[in-house]
N, C-alpha and C positions, 0 to 999 in steps of 0.2 A: 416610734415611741422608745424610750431610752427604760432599759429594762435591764436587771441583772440578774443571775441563778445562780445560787451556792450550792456545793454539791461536795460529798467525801466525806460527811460526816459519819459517826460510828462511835462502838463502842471499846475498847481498847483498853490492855491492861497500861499498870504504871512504865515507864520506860520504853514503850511504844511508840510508833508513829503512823501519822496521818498526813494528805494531804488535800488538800479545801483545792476546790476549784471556781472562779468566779467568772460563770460566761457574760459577757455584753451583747449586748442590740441593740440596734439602735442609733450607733454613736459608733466612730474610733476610737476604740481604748487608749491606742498608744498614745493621746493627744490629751490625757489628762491623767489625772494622779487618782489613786486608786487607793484606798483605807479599807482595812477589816479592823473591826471591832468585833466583843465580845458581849454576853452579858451574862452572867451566872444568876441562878436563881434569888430574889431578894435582895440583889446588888444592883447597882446603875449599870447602865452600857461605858464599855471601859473601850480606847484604841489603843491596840494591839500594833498594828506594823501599818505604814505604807512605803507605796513607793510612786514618785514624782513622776512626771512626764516628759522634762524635759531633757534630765540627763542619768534618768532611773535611779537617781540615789534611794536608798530605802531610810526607814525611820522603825523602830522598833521601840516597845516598850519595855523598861528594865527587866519585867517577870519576864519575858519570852527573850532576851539578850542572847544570844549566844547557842538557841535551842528552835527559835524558829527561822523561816527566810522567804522571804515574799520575791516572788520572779512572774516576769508576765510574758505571756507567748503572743505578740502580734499577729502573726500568722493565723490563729485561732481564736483573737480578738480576746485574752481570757487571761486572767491573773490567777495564781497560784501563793499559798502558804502551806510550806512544809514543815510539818511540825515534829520535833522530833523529841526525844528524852520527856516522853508526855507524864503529866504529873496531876493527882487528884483534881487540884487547885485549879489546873484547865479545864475545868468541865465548863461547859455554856454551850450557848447557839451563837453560832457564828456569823456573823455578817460583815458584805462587804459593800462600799457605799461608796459614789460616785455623784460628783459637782457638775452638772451640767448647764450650762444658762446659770439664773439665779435661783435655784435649786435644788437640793440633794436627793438622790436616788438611792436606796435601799435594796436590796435583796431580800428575800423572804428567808435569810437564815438558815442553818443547818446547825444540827443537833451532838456536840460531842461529848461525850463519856467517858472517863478514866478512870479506870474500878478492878480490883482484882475480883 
């Protein structure tokens, strides 16, 4: 069963940092492309960063440019967003989403806060 867990959430002042971790099962990660998304409260679900499969390029959304960075551990089947110079504005749960078959899998999300 193709299953994901997000984990590292927290709460954290402005200019802080965090890092998300996104285990698999189920499946080989390295063999498909991997998305986290966001969603803040009263806003649509927004994507945030991926990164491919086949030759790891990442993809980032303008708000996170330059301040976050999506990497995945093979070895540990598990993708990672490090987020750093964190700012109000990223507050949401976090999720990371996977295409398998004809299909999308979700993660059950995890919770960040950025608040002095």
């Amino acid at each position: 069963q193709v299953q994901l867990v997000e984990s590292g959430g927290g709460l954290v002042q402005p200019g802080g940092s965090l890092r998300l971790s996104c285990a698999a099962s189920g499946f080989t990660l390295h063999n498909y492309a991997i998305g986290w998304f966001r969603q803040a409260p009263g806003k649509e679900r927004e994507g945030v960063s991926c990164i491919e499969s086949s030759d790891n390029s990442t993809y980032y959304a303008d708000s996170v440019k330059g301040r976050f960075t999506i990497s995945r551990d093979n070895a540990k089947n598990t993708v990672y967003l490090q987020m750093n110079s964190l700012k109000p504005e990223d507050t949401a749960v976090y999720y990371c989403r996977v295409r398998v078959g004809v299909g999308y899998t979700w993660g059950q999300g995890t919770q960040v806060t950025v608040s002095s």
